[in-house]
N, C-alpha and C positions, 0 to 999 in steps of 0.2 A: 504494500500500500504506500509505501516510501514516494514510491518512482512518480506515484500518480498525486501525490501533492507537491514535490517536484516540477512534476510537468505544469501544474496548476500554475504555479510559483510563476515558472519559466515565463508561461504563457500571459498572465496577469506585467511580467516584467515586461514584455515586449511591450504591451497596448498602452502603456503609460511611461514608455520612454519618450526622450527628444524627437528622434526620430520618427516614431511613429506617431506625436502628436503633429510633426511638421508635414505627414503624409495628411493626417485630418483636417488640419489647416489648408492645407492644399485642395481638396477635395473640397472640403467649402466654398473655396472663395470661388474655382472653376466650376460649380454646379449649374449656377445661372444662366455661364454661356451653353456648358450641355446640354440642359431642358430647353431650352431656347432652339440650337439644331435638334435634338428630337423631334420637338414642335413642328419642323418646319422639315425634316425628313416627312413626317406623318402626312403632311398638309400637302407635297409635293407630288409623294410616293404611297397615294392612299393603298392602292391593291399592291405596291410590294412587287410592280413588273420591271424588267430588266430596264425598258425602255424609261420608266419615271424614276427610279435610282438613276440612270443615269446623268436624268434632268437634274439632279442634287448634287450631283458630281460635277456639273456645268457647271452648275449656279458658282460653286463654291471653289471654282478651278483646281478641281482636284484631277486625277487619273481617271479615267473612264475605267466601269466594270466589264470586263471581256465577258463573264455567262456566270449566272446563277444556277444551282442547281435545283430540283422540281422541289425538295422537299424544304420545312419551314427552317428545319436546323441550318440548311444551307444561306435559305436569304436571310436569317438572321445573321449569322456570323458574314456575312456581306457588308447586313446593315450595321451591325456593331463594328467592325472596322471603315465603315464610311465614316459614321458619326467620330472615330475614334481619331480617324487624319484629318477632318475637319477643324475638330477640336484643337489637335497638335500643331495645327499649322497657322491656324486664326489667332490662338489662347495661350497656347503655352509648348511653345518648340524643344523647350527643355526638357518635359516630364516626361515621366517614364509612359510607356505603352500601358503596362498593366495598371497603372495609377489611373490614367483618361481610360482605360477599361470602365476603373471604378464608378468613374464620375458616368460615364454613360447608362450603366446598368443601372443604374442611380436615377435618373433622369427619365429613364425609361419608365422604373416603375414609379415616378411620382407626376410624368404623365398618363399612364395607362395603370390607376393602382387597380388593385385585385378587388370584385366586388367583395361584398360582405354575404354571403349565403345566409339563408334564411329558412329553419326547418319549415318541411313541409307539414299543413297543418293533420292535424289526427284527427 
C-alpha cells in the first residue's frame, strides 16, 4: 500500500508544481481564442465535409486537408488538429502541440457541453 500513496504523493506533486500551474495559466489565458475557432470551425464546417474544412483552412491560411476518412474518429482528429494549427499559428507559436491539444478539447466541450439526461419517467 506504500507504493500507492507514493504514487498519490507523486501525482498531487506534479499538479501543484510551477510548472504545471504555468501549463494552467497557459490554458487559461489561450481558451478564449480556442472556443472562438471552435465557434467558427462549427459555423463554417456545419456537416464536417472535406470540402467546408477546407473553407477553414482558407479562411485561416493554413494547409489544405488532402482526405478525411468516412469514419467520425477520422474527421475529428482532422478537426482537432485544424483547430490545433490555427490556434498555434494565430495564439501562441511557442506552445507545445499537446498543451493547444488541451485548450481545444477544452473549447470543444464548452461549446458543444454534454446534455444532462433525464430518467425516463415510470
Amino acid at each position: 500500500m506504500g507504493w500507492l500513496t507514493n504514487l498519490f504523493k507523486n501525482v498531487k506533486g506534479f499538479f501543484t508544481s510551477p510548472k504545471a500551474e504555468a501549463a494552467e495559466k497557459e490554458i487559461e489565458t489561450l481558451l478564449p481564442a480556442g472556443l472562438a475557432i471552435v465557434q467558427d470551425i462549427d459555423a463554417i464546417a456545419p456537416n464536417k465535409t472535406l470540402t467546408e474544412i477546407n473553407a477553414v483552412a482558407t479562411k485561416y491560411a493554413v494547409p489544405a486537408i488532402a482526405s478525411i476518412g468516412s469514419d467520425p474518429a477520422s474527421t475529428g482528429n482532422v478537426l482537432l488538429n485544424l483547430a490545433t494549427t490555427i490556434l498555434q499559428k494565430n495564439h501562441a507559436p511557442t506552445a507545445s502541440v499537446s498543451l493547444l491539444n488541451t485548450v481545444v478539447q477544452l473549447a470543444v466541450q464548452a461549446a458543444n457541453p454534454t446534455p444532462t439526461v433525464v430518467p425516463a419517467s415510470a
